[in-house]
PDB file of N, H, CA, C and O in Angstrom:
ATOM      1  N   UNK A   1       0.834  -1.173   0.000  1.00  0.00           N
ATOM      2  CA  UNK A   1       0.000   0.000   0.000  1.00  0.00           C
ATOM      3  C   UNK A   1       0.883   1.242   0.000  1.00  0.00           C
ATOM      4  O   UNK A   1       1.823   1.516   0.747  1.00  0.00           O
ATOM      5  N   UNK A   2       0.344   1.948  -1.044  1.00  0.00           N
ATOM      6  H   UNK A   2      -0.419   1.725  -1.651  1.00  0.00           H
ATOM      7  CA  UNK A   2       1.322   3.542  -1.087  1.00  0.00           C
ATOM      8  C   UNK A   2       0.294   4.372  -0.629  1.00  0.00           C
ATOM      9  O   UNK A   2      -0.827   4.220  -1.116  1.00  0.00           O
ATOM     10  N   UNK A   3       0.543   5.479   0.483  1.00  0.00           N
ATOM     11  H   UNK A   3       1.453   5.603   0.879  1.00  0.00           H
ATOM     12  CA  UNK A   3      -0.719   6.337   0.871  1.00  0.00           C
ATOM     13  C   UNK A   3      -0.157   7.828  -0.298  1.00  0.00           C
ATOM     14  O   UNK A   3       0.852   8.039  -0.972  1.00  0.00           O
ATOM     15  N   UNK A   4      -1.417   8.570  -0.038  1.00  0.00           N
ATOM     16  H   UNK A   4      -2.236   8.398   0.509  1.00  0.00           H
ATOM     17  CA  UNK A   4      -0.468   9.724  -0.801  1.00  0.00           C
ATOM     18  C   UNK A   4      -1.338  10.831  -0.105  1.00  0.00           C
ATOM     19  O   UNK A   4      -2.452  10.479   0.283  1.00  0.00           O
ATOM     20  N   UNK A   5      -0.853  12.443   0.143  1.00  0.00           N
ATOM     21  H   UNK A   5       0.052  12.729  -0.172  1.00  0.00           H
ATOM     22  CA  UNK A   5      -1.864  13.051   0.465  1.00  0.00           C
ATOM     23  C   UNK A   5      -1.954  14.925  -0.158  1.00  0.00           C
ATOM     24  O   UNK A   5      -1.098  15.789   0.031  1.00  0.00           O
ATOM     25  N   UNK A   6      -3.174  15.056  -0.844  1.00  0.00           N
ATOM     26  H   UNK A   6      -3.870  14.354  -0.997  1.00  0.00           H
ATOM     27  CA  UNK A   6      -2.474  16.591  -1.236  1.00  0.00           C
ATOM     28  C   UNK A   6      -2.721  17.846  -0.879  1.00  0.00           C
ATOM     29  O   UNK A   6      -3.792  18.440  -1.010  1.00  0.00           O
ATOM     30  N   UNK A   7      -1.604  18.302  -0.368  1.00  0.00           N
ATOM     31  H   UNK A   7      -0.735  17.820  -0.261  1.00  0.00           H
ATOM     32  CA  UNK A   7      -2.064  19.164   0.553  1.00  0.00           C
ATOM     33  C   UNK A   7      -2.657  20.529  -0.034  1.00  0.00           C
ATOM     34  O   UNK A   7      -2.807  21.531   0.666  1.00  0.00           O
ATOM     35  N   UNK A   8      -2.947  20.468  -1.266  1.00  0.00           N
ATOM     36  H   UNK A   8      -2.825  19.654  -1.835  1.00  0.00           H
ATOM     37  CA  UNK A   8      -3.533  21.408  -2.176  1.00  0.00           C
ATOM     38  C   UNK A   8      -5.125  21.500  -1.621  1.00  0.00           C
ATOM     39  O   UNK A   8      -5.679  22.488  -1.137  1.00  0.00           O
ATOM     40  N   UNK A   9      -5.704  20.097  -1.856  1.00  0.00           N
ATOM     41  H   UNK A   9      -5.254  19.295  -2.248  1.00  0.00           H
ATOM     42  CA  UNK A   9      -6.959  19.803  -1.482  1.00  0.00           C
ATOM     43  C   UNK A   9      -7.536  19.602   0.637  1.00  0.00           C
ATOM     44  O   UNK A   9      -8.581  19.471   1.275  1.00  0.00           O
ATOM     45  N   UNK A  10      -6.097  19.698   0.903  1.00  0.00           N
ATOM     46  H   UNK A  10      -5.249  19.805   0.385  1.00  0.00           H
ATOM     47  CA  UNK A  10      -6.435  19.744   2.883  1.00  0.00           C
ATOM     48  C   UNK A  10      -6.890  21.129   2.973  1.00  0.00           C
ATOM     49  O   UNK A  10      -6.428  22.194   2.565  1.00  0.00           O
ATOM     50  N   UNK A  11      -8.123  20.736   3.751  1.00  0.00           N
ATOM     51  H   UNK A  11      -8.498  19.870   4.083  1.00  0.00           H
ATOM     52  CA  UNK A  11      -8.326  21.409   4.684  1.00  0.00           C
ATOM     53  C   UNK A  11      -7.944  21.518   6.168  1.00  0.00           C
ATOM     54  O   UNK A  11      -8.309  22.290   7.055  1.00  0.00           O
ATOM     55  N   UNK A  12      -7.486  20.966   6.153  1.00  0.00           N
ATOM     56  H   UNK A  12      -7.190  20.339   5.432  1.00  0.00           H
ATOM     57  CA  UNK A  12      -6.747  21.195   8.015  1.00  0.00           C
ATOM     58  C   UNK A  12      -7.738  20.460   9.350  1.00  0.00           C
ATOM     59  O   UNK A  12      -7.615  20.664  10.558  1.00  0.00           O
ATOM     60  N   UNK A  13      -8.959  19.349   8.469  1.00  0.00           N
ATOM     61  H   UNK A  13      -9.059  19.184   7.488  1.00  0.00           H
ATOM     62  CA  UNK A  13      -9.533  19.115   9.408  1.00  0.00           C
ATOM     63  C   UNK A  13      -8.915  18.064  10.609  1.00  0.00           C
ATOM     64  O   UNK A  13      -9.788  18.219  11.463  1.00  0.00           O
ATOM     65  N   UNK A  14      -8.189  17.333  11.050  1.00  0.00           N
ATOM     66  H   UNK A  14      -7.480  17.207  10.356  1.00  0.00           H
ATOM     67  CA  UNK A  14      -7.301  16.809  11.512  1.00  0.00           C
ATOM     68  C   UNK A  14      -7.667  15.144  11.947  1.00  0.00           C
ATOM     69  O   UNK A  14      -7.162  14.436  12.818  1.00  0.00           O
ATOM     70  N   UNK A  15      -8.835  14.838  10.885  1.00  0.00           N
ATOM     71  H   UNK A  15      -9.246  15.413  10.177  1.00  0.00           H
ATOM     72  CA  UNK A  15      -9.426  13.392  11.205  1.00  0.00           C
ATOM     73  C   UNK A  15      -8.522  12.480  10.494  1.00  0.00           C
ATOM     74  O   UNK A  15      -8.885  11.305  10.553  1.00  0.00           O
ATOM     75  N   UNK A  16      -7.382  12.716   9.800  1.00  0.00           N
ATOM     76  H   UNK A  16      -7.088  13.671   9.752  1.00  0.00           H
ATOM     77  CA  UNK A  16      -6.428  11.624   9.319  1.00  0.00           C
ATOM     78  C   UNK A  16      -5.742  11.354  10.279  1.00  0.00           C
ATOM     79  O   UNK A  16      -5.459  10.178  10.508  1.00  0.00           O
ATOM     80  N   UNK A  17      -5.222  12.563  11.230  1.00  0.00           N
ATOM     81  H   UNK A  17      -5.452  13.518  11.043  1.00  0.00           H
ATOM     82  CA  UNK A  17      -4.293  12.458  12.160  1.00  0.00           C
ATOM     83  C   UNK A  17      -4.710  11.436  13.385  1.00  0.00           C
ATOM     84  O   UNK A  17      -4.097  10.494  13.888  1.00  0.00           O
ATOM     85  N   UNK A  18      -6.075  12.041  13.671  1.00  0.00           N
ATOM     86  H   UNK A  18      -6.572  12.806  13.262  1.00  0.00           H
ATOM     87  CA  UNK A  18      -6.648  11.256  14.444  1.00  0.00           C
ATOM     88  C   UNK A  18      -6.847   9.459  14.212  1.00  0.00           C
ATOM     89  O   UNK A  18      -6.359   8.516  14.835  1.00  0.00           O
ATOM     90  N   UNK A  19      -7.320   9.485  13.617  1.00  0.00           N
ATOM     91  H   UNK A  19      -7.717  10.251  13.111  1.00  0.00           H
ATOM     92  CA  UNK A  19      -7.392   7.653  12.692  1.00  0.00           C
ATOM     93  C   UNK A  19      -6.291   6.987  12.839  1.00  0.00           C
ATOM     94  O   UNK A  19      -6.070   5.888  13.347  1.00  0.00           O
ATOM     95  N   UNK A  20      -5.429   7.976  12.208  1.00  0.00           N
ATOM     96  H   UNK A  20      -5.608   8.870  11.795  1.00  0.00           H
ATOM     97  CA  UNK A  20      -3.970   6.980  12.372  1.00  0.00           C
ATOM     98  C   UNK A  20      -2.967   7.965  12.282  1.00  0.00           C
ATOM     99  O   UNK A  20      -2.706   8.600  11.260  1.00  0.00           O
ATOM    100  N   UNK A  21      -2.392   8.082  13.412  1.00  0.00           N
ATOM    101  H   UNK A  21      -2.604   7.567  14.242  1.00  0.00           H
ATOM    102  CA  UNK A  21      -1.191   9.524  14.097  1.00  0.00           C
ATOM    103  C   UNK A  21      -0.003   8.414  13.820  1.00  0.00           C
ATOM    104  O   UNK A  21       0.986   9.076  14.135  1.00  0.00           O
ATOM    105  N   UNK A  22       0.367   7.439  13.518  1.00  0.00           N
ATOM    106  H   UNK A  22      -0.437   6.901  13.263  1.00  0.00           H
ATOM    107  CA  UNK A  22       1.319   6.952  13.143  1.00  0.00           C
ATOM    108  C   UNK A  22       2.100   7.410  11.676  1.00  0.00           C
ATOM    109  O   UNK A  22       3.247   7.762  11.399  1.00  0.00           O
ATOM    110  N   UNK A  23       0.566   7.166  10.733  1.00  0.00           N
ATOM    111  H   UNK A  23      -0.366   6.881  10.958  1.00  0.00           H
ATOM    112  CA  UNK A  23       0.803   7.583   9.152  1.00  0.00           C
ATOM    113  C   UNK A  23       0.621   9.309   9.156  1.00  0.00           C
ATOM    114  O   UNK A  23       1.576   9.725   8.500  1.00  0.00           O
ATOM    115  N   UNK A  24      -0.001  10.180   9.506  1.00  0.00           N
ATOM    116  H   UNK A  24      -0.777   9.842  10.038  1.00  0.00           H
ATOM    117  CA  UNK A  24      -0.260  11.408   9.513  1.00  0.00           C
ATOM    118  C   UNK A  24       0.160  12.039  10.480  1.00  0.00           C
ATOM    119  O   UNK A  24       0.652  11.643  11.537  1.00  0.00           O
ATOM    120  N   UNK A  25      -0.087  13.262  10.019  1.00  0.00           N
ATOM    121  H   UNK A  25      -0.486  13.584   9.161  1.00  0.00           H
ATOM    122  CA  UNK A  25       0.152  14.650  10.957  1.00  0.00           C
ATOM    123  C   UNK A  25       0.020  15.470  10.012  1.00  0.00           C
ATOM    124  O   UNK A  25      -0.019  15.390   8.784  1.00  0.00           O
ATOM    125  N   UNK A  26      -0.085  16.837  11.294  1.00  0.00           N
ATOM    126  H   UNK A  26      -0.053  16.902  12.292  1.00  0.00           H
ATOM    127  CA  UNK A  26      -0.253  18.463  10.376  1.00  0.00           C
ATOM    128  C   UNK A  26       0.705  19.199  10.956  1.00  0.00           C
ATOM    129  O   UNK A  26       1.139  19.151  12.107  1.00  0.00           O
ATOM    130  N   UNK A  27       1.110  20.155   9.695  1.00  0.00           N
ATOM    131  H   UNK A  27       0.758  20.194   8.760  1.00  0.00           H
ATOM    132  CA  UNK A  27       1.795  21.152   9.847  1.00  0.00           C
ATOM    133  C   UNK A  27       1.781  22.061  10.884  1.00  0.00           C
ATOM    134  O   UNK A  27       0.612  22.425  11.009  1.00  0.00           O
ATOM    135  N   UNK A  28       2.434  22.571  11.631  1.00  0.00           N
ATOM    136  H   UNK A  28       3.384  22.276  11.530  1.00  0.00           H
ATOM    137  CA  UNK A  28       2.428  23.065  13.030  1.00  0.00           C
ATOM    138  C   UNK A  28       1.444  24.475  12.453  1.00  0.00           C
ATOM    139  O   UNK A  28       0.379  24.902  12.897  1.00  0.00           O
ATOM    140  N   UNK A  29       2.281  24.956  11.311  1.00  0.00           N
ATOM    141  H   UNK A  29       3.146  24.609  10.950  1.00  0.00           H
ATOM    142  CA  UNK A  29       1.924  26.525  10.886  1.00  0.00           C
ATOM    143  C   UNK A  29       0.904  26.457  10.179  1.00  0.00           C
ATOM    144  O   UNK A  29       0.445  27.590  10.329  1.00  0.00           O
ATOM    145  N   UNK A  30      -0.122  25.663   9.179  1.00  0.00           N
ATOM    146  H   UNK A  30       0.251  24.743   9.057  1.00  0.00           H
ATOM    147  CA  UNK A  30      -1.352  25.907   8.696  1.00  0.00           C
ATOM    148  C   UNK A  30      -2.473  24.483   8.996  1.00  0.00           C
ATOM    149  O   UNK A  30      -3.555  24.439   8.411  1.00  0.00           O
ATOM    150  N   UNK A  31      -2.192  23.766   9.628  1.00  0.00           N
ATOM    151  H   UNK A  31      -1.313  23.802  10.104  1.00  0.00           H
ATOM    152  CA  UNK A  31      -2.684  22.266  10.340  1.00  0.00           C
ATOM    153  C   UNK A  31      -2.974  21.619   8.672  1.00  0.00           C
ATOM    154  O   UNK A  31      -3.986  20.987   8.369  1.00  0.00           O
ATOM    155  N   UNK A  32      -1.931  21.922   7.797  1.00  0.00           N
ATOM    156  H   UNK A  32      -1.109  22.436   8.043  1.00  0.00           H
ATOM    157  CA  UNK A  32      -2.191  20.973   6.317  1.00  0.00           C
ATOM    158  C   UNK A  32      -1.521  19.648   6.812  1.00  0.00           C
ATOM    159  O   UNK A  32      -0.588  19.454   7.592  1.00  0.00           O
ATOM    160  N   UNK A  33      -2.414  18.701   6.004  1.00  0.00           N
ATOM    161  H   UNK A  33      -3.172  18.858   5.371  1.00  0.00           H
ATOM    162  CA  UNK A  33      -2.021  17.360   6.403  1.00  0.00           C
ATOM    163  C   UNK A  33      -0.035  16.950   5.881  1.00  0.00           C
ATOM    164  O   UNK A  33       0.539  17.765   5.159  1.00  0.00           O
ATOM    165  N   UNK A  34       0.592  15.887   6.287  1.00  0.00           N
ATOM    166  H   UNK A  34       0.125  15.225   6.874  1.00  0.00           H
ATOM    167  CA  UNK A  34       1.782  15.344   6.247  1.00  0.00           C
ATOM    168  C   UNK A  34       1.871  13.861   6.039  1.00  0.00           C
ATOM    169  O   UNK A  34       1.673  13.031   6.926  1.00  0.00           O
ATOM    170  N   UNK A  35       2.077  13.687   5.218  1.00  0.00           N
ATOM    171  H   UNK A  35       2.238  14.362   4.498  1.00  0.00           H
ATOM    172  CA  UNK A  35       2.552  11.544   5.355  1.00  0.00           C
ATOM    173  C   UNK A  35       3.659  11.558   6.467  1.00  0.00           C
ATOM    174  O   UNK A  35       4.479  12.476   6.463  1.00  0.00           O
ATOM    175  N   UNK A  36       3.708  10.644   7.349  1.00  0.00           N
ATOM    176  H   UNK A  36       3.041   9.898   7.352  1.00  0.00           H
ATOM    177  CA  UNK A  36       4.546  10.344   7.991  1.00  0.00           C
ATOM    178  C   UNK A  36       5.452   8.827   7.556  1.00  0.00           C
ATOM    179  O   UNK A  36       6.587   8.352   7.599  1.00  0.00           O
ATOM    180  N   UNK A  37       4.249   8.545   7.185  1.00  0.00           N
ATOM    181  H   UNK A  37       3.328   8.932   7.150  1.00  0.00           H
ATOM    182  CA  UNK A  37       4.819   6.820   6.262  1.00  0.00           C
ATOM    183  C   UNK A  37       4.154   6.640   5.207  1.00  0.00           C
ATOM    184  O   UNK A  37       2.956   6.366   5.272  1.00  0.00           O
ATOM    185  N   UNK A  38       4.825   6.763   4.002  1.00  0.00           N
ATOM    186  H   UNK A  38       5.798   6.985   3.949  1.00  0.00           H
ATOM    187  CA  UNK A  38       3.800   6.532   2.820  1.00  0.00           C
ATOM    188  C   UNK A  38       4.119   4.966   2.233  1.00  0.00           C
ATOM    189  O   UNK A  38       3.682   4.477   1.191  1.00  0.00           O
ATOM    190  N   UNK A  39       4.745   4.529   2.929  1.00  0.00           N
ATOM    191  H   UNK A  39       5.100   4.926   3.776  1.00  0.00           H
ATOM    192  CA  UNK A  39       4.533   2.837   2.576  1.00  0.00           C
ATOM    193  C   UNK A  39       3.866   2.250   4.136  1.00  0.00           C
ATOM    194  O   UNK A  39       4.665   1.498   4.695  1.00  0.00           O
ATOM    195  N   UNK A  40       2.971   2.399   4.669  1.00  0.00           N
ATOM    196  H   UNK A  40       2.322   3.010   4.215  1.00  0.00           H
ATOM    197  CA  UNK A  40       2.658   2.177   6.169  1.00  0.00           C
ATOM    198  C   UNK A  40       2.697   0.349   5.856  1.00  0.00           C
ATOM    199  O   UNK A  40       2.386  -0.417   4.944  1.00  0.00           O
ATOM    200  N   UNK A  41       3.421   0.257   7.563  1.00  0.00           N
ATOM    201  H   UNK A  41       3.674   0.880   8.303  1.00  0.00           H
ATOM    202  CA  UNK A  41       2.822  -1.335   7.366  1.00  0.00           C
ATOM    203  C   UNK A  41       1.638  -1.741   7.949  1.00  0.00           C
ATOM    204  O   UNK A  41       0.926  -1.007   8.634  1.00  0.00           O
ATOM    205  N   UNK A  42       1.392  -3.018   7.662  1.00  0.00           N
ATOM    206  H   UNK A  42       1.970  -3.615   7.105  1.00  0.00           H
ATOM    207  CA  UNK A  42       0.045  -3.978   7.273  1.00  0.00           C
ATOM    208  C   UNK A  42      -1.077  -3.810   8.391  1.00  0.00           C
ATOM    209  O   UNK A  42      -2.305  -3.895   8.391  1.00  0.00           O
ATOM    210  N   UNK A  43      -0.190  -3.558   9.259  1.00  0.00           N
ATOM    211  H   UNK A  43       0.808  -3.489   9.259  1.00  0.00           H
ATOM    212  CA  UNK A  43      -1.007  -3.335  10.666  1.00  0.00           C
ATOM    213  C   UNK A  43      -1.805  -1.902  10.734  1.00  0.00           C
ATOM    214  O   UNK A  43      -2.471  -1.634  11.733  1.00  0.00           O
ATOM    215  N   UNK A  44      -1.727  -1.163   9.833  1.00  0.00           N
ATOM    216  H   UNK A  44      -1.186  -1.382   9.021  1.00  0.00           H
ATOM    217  CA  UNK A  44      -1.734   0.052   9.678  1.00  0.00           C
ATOM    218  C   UNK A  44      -3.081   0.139   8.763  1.00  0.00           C
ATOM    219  O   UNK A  44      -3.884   1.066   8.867  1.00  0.00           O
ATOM    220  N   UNK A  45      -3.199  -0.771   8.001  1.00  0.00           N
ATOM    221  H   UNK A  45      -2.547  -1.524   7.917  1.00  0.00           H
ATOM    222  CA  UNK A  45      -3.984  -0.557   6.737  1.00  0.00           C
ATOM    223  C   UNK A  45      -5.658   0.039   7.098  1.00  0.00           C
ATOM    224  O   UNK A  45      -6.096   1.030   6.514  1.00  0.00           O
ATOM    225  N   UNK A  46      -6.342  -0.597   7.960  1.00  0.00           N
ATOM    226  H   UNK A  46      -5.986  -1.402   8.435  1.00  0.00           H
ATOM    227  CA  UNK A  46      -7.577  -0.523   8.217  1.00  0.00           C
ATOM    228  C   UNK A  46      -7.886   1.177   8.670  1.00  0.00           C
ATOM    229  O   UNK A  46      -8.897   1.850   8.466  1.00  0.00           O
ATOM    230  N   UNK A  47      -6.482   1.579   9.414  1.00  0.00           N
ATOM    231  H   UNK A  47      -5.661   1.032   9.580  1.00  0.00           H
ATOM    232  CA  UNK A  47      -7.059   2.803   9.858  1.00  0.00           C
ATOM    233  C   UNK A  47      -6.510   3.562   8.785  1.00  0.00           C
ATOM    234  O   UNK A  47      -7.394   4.361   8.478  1.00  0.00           O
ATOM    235  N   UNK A  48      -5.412   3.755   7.973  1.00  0.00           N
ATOM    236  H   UNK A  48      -4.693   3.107   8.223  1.00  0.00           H
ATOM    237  CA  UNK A  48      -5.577   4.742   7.026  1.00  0.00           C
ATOM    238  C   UNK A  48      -6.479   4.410   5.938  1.00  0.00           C
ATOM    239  O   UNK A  48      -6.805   5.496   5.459  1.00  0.00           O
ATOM    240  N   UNK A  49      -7.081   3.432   5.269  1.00  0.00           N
ATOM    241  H   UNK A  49      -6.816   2.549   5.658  1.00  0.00           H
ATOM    242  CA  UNK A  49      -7.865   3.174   4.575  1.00  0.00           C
ATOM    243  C   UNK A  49      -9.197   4.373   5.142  1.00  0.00           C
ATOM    244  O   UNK A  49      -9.669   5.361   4.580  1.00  0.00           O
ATOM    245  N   UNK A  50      -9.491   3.733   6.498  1.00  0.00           N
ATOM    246  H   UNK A  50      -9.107   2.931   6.955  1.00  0.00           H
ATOM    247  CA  UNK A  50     -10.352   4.826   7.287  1.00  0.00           C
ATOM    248  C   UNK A  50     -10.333   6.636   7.336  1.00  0.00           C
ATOM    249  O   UNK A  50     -11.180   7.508   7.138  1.00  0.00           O
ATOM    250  N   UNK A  51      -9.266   6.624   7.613  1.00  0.00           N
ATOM    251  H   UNK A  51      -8.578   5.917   7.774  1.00  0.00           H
ATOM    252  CA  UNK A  51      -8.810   7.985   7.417  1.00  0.00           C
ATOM    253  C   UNK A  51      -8.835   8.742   5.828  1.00  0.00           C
ATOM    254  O   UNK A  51      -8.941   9.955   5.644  1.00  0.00           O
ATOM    255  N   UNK A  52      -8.708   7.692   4.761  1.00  0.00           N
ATOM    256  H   UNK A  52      -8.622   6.707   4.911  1.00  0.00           H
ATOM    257  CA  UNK A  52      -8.888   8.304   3.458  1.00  0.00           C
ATOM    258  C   UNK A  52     -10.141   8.672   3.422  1.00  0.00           C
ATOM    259  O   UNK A  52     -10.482   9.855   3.416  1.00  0.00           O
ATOM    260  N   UNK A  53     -11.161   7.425   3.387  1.00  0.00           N
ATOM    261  H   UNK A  53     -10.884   6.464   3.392  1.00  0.00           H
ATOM    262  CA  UNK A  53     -12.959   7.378   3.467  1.00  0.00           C
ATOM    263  C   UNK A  53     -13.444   8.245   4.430  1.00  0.00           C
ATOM    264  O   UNK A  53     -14.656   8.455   4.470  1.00  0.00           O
ATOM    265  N   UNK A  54     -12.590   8.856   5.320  1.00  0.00           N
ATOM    266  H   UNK A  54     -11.605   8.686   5.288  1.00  0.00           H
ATOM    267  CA  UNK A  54     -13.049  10.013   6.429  1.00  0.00           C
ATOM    268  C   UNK A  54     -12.951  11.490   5.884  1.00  0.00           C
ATOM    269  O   UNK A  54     -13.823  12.353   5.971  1.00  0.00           O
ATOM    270  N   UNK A  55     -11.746  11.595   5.322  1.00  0.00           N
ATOM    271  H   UNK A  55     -11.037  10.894   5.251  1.00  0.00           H
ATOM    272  CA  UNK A  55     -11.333  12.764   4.882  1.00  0.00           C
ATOM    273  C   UNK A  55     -12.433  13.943   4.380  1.00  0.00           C
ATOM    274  O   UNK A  55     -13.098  13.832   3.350  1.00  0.00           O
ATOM    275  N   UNK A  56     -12.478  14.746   5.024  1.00  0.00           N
ATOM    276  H   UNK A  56     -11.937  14.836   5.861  1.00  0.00           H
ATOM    277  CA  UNK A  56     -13.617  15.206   4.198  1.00  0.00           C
ATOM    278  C   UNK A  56     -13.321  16.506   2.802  1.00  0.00           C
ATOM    279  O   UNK A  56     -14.143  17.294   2.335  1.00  0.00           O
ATOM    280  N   UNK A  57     -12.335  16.380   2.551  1.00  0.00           N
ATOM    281  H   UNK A  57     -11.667  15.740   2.930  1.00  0.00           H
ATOM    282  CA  UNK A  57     -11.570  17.036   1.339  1.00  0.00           C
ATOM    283  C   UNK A  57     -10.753  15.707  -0.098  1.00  0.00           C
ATOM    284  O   UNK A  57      -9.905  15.813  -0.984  1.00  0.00           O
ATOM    285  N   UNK A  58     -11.657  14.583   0.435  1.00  0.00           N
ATOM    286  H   UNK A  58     -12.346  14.497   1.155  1.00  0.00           H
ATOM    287  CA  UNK A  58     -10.653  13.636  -0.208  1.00  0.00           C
ATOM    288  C   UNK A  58      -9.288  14.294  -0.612  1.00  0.00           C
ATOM    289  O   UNK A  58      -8.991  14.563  -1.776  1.00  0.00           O
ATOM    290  N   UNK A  59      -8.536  14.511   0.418  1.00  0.00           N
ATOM    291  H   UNK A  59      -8.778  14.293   1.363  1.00  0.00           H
ATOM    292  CA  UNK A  59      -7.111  14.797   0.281  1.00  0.00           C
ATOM    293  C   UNK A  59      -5.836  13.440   0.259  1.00  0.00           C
ATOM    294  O   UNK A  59      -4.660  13.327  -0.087  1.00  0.00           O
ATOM    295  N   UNK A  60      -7.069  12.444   0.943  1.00  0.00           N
ATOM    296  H   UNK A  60      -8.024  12.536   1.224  1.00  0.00           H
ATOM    297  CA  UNK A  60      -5.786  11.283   1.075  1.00  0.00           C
ATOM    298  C   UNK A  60      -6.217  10.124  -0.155  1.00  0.00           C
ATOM    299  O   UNK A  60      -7.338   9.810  -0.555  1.00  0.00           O
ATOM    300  N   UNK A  61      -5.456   9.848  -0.391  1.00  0.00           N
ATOM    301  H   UNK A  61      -4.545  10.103  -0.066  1.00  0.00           H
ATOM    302  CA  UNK A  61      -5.581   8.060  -1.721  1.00  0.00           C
ATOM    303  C   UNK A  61      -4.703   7.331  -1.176  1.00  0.00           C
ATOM    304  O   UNK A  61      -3.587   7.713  -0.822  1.00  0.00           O
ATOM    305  N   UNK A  62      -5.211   6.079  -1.060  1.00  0.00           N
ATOM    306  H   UNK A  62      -6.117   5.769  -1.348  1.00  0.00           H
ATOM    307  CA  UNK A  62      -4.413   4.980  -0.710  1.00  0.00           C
ATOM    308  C   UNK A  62      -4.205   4.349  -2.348  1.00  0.00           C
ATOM    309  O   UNK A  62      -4.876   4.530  -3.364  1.00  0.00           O
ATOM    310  N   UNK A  63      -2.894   3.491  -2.077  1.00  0.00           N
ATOM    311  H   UNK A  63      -2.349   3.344  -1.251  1.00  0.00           H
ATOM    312  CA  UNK A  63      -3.073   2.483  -3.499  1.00  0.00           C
ATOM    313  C   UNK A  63      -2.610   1.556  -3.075  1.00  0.00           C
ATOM    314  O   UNK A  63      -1.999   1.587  -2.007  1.00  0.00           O
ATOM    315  N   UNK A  64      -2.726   0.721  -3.616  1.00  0.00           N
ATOM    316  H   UNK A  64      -3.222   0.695  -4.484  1.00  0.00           H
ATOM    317  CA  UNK A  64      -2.697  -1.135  -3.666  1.00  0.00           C
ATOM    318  C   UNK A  64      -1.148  -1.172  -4.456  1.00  0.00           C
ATOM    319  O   UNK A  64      -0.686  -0.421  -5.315  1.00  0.00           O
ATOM    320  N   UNK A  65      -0.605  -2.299  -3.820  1.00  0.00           N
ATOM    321  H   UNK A  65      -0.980  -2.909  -3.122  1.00  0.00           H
ATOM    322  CA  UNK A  65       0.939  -2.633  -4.578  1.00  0.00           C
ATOM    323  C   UNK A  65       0.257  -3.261  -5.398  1.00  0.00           C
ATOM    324  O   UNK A  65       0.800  -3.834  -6.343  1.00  0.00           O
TER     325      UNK A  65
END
């Protein structure tokens, strides 16, 4: 899984971070979203999958290897 996220389309709402604070975070100075792991492992999948389908700017895409 490759996550990807653009911060063109964030709004700063901070429900990726929340879902999964492992793979995400925001920028201190405008709360735009951050990959922290854009290959997350397996254990990981359910909540950023979650966090994409949460997003409410579809800012995040997951992809399939």
């Amino acid at each position: 899984m490759k996550v990807e996220a653009d911060q063109e389309k964030c709004i700063g709402s901070g429900q990726c971070l929340l879902t999964a604070p492992d793979v995400f975070d925001q920028r201190d100075s405008d709360a735009i979203v951050e990959v922290l792991d854009d290959h997350p492992p397996a254990d990981q999948e359910g909540a950023v999958r979650h966090a994409a389908a949460g997003c409410p700017a579809s800012a995040i895409t997951v992809h399939d290897d």
